[in-house]
C-alpha positions, 0 to 999 in steps of 0.5 A, a space after each residue: 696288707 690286711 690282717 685278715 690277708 695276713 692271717 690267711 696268708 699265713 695259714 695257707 703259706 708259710 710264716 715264721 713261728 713269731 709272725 704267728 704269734 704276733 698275728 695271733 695276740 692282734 687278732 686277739 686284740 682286736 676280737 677283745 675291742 670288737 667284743 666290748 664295741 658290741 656290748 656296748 651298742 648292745 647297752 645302747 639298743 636296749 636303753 633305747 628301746 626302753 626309753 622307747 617303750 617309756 614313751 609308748 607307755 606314757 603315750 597310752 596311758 595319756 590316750 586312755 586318761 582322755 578316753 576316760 575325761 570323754 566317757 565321763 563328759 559322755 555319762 554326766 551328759 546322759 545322766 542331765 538328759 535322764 535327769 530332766 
């Protein structure tokens, strides 16, 4: 049986007082695993999305050293046209 459906079925019906115990200290084993699984895909998720948001950056900053090579070409192509 589940420990969950034994734990309900030890609340809603009758269970010794050392099979309340036992079910007690697992399910709070078990909340403590839960607990350190979840902080660490919590870790993970914000690792993630910080090397994601890295990228993003970079990306952008890639994006506006090109838009700034073009405006440049653009300005040097102006200033030969206004020079002749």
């Amino acid at each position: 049986m589940c420990i969950m459906n034994t734990a309900s079925y030890c609340i809603d019906e009758e269970c010794n007082v050392e099979d309340e115990e036992a079910l007690t200290a697992r399910l709070q084993e078990q909340r403590d695993i839960l607990a350190l699984r979840i902080a660490e895909m919590e870790t993970m998720t914000r690792r993630l999305q910080a090397k994601s948001h890295r990228k993003h950056m970079a990306m952008k900053s890639h994006d506006m050293e090109a838009v700034e090579s073009m405006m440049r070409s653009i300005e040097n192509v102006i200033w030969i046209e206004v020079s002749r």
